[in-house]
C-alpha positions in Angstrom: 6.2 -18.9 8.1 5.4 -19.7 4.4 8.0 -19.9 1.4 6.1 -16.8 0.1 6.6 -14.9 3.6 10.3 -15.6 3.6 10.8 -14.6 -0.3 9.5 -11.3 0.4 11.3 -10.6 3.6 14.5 -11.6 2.1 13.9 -8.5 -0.1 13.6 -5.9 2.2 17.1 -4.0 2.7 18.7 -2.9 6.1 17.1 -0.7 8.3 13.7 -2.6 6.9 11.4 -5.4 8.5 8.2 -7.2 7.9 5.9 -6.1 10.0 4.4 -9.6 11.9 0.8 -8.4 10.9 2.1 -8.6 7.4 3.8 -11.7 8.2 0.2 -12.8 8.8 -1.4 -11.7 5.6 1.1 -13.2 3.7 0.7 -16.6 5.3 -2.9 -16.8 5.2 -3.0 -15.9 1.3 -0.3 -18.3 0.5 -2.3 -21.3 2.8 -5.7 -20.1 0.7 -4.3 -20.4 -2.4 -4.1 -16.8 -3.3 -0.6 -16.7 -4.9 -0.1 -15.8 -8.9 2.4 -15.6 -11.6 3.6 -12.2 -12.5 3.8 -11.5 -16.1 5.5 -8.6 -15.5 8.9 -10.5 -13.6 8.2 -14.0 -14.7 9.0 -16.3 -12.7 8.1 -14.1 -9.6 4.7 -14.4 -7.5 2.9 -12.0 -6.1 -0.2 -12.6 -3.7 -4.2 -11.3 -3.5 -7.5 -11.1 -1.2 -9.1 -12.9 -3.3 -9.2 -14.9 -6.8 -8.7 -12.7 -9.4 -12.3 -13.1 -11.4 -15.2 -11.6 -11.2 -17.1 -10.8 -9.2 -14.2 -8.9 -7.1 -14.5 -8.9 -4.0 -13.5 -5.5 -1.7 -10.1 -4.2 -2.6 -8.2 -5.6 -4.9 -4.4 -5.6 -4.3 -1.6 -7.2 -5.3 1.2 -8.2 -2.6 5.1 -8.2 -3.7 7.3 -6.6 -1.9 9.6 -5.0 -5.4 13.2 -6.5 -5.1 16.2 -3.8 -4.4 16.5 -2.7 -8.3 13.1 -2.0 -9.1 12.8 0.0 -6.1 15.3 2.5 -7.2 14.2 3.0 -10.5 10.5 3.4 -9.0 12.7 6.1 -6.4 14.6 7.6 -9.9 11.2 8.3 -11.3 9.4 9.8 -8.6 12.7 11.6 -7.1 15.1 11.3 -10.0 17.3 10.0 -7.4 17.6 6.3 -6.7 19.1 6.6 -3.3 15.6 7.3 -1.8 14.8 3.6 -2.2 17.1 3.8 1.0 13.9 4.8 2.9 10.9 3.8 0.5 10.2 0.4 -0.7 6.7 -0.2 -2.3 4.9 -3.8 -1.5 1.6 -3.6 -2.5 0.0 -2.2 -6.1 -3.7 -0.5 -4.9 -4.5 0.4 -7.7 -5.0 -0.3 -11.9 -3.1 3.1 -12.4 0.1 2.1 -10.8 -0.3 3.4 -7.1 1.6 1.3 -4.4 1.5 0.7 -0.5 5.0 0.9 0.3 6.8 1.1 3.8 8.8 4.3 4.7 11.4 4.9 6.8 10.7 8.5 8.3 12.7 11.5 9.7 13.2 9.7 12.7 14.1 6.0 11.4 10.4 4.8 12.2 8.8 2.3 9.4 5.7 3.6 8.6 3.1 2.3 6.0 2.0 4.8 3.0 0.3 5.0 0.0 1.8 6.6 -3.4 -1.0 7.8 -5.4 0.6 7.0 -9.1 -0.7 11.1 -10.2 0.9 12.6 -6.8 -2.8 12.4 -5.2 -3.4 10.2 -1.9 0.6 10.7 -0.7 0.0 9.7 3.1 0.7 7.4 5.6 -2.2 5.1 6.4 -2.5 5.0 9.9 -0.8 4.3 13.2 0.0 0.7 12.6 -0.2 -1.9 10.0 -3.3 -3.1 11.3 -4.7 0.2 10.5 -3.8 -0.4 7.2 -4.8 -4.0 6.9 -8.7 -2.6 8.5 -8.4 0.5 5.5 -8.1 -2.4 2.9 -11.4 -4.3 4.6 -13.5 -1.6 4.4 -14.2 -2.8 1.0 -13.2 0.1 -1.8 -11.9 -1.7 -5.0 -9.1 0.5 -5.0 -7.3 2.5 -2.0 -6.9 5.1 -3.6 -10.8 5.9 -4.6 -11.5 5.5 -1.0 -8.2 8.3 0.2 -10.0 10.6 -2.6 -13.1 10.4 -1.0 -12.4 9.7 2.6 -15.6 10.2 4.3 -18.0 8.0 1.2 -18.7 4.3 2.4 -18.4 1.9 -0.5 -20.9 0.3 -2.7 -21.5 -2.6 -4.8 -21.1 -1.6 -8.5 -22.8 -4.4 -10.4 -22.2 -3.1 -13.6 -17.7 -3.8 -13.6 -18.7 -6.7 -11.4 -17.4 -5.4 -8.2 -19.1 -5.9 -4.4 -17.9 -4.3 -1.1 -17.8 -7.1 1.2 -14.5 -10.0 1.1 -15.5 -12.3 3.8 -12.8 -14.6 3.8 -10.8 -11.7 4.6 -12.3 -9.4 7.1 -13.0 -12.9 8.8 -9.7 -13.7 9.0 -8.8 -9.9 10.7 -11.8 -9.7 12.6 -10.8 -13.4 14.2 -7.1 -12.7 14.2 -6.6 -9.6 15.8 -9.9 -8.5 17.4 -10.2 -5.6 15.8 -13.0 -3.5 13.7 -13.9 -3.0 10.0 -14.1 1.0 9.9 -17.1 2.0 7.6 -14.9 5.1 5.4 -11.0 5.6 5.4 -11.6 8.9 7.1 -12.0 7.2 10.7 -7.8 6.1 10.3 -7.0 8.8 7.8 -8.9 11.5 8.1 -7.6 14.3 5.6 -6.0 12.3 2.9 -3.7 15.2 0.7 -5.1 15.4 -2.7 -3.4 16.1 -6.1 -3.4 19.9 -5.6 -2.6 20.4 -2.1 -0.5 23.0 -1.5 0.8 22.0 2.1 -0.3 19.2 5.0 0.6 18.2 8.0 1.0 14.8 6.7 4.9 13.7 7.6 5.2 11.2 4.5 3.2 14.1 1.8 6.1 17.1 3.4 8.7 14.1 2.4 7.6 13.5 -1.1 7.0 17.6 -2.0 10.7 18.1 -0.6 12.5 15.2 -2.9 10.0 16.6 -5.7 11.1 20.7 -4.8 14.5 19.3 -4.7 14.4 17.3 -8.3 12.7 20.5 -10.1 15.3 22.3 -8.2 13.4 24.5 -6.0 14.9 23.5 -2.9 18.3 22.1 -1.8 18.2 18.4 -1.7 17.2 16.7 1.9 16.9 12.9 1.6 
């Protein structure tokens, strides 16, 4: 395991582990260079997909899993309860607008992987396993979220910001490592994605996030 692996699994509180597929990714961006200073926590690091210049390549995302304090004021602002970072700890930014990856711990105690769409949009768990969510990122959409709000579009070059689909490094490495299959749309692992104005779902991780929210507007007794 790399020093990069190691810092981030240190981070993750009890009742929390790093999934070994994860384990992976980290490992093979740290050995391909892929590592950056964060200007937002100096002296931290945070890992990519790719170098970050153009032209970017697939998704881009940035890898840190957020240490035990940041997680609950992320959980105060979404919940207005810090205590929720308990069972929700984000490790990956999707998206420019401030949308995560983060791993849940669900009704039952089971670590799950799910995305928290930074305007309430895209609240989901993305797929069965963390390979699911490692073949979501390599179908190539520049951000996870654009690909949750349209779940059924395959994604396209766009030449003008200086953006192309394919990473090969990266679904080479997946592909190779774990035998498995690029989907072509997110909507082969997740097939209705809630949106911003969904009024219910059968999604576990969306029915979590509306009770905290019901609970902090105080429609609804709390239930952590």
């Amino acid at each position: 395991m790399g020093r990069f692996t190691d810092e981030m699994r240190a981070r993750l509180p009890a009742g929390f582990t790093l999934p070994p597929e994860i384990a992976s990714l980290f490992d093979w961006i740290e050995e391909r260079g892929l590592l950056q200073e964060s200007q937002r926590v100096p002296g931290d690091m945070f890992g990519t997909l790719q170098p970050l210049e153009a032209p970017y390549r697939g998704a881009v995302v940035l890898f840190r899993v957020e240490r035990e304090d940041e997680a609950r004021s992320y959980a105060e602002g979404w919940f207005g309860n810090p205590d929720t970072a308990a069972r929700l700890i984000p490790f990956a930014r999707t998206g420019a607008d401030g949308s995560y990856a983060a791993f849940w711990l669900d009704d039952d105690g089971y670590q799950r992987i799910v995305h928290l769409g930074s305007e309430g949009d895209g609240l989901c768990v993305l797929g069965r396993t963390p390979l699911d969510f490692l073949r979501l990122l390599a179908i190539g959409h520049n951000e996870l979220g654009t690909g949750l709000a349209h779940p059924d579009a395959e994604p396209e070059d766009e030449p003008d910001y200086e953006m192309e689909v394919d990473n090969p490094p990266f679904r080479d490495w997946l592909t190779t490592t774990y035998g498995v299959t690029i989907p072509r749309t997110v909507s082969e692992i997740v097939p209705t994605p809630p949106d911003s104005f969904a009024k219910a779902s059968d999604d576990p991780f969306w029915q979590w996030v509306r009770r905290l929210q019901e609970a902090r507007d105080g429609a609804a007794p709390p239930s952590p």
